[in-house]
C-alpha positions as CSV (number, residue, x, y, z in Angstrom):
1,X,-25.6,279.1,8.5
2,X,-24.2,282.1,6.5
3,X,-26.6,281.6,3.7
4,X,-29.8,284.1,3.7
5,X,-32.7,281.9,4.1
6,X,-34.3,282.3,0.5
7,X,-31.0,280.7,-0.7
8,X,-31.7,277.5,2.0
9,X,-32.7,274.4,0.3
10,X,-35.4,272.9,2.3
11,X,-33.3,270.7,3.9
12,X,-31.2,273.0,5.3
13,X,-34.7,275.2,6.6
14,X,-36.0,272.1,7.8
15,X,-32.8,271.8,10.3
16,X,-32.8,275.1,10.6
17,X,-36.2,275.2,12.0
18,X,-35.9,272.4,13.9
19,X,-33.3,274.1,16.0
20,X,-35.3,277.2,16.3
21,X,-37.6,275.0,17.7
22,X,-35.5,273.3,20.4
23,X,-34.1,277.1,21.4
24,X,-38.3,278.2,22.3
25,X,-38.3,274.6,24.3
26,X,-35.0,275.0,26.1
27,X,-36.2,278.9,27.0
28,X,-40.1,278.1,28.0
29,X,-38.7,275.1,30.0
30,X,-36.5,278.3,32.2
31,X,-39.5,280.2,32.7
32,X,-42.2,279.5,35.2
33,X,-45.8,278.8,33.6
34,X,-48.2,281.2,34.2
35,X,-51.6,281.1,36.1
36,X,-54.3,280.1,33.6
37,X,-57.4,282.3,33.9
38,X,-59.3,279.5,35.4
39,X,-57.0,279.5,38.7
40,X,-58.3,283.1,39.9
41,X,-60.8,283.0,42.3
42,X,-63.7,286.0,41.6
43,X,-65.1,288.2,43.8
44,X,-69.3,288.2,44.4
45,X,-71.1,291.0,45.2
46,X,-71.3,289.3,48.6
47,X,-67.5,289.6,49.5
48,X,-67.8,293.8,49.7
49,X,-70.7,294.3,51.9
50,X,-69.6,297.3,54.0
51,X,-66.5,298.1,51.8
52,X,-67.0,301.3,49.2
53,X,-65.8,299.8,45.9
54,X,-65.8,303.6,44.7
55,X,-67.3,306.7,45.6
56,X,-69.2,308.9,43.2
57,X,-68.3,312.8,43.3
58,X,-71.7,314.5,43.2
């Protein structure tokens, strides 16, 4: 549209949105999702005996 968007009726922002909308969709559906924080596993205490996690400059 060649209109600025204060000079839209809402009609024409409704459609306007509404394609907005489907360009997001059609570019989220290219990219790969993302690990969720719940999928990484965390380390215990346990899993570094014998390893220096960081050494401490006297």
């Amino acid at each position: 549209m060649d209109k600025p968007f204060h000079l839209l009726t809402p009609q024409e922002k409704t459609i306007l949105r509404i394609a907005q909308n489907r360009a997001i969709n059609e570019k989220t559906k290219q990219v790969p999702p993302s690990k969720s924080s719940a999928e990484f596993v965390r380390s215990t205490p346990e899993d570094h005996v014998g390893r220096i996690i960081r050494k401490v400059k006297p």
